[in-house]
C-alpha positions in Angstrom: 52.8 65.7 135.8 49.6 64.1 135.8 46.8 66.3 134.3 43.0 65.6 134.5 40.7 67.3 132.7 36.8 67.5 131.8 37.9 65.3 128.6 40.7 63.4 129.6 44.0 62.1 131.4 47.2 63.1 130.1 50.7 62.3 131.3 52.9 65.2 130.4 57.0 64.9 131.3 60.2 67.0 129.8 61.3 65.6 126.8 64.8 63.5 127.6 66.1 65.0 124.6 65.0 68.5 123.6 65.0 70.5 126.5 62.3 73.0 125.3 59.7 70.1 124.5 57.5 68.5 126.9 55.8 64.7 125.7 52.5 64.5 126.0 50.9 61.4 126.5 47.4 59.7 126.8 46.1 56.2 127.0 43.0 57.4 125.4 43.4 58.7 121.2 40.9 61.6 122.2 42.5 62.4 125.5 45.6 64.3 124.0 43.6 65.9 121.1 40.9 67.6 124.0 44.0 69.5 125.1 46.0 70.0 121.9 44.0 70.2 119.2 45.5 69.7 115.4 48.4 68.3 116.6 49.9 64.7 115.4 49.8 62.3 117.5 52.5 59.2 117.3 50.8 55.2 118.6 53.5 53.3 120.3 51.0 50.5 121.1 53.5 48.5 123.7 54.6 51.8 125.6 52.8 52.5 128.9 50.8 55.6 127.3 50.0 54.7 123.4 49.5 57.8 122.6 52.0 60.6 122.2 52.6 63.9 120.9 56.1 66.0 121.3 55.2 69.6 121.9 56.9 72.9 122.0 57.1 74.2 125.8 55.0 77.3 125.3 52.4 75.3 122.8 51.6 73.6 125.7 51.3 76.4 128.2 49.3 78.3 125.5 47.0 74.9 126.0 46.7 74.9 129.5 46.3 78.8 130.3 43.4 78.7 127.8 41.6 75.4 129.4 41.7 77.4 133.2 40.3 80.6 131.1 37.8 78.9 130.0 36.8 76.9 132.7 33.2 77.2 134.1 32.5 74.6 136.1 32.3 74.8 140.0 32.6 70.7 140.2 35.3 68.7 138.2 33.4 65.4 138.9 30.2 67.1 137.3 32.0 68.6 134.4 33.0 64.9 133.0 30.9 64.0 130.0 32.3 60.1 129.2 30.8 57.9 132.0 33.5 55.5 132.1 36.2 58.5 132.2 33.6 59.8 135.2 34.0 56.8 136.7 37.6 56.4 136.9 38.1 59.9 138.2 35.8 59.2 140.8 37.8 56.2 141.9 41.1 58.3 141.6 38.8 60.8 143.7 38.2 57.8 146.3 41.6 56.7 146.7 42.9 60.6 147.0 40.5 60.8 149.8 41.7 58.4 152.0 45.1 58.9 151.5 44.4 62.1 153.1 42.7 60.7 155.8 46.0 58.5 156.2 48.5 60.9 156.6 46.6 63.6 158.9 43.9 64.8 156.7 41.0 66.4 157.7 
């Protein structure tokens, strides 16, 4: 699953080896620690996301269900602080948009 949020883009998939962890990963150090705070987080500089962390199923959902309880802005776009991480949602935005308008979209 890919996750955006106000301060970051994670990557987070079942672990392939303990079934009741999930591997969260980030191409951005801060990314992973906006969601999951305190937690370790392993480089792997050649992987395709650097930046890992293993996590126990219900640490993350814990994570998750306390970022949409505490959400309060009305526009995601608005609610992004870093201007270069802005800008790169805006262009995921973009391309979103017009695949939309591809395949019957409004």
């Amino acid at each position: 699953m890919w996750l955006y949020i106000s301060d970051g883009f994670l990557s987070i998939v079942a672990h392939r080896d303990q079934p009741m962890h999930l591997l969260v990963r980030a191409r951005h150090p801060d990314h992973i620690g906006a969601l999951l705070p305190g937690l370790e987080v392993t480089v792997m500089p050649e992987a395709d996301y650097p930046f890992r962390v293993v996590a126990h199923r219900t640490v993350v959902q814990r994570a998750l269900v306390h970022y949409v309880m505490n959400m309060d802005y009305d526009n995601f776009k608005n609610s992004i602080d870093d201007r270069a991480y802005h800008d790169t949602c805006v262009e995921v935005w973009r391309t979103m948009w017009a695949f939309g308008c591809r395949e019957g979209g409004l």
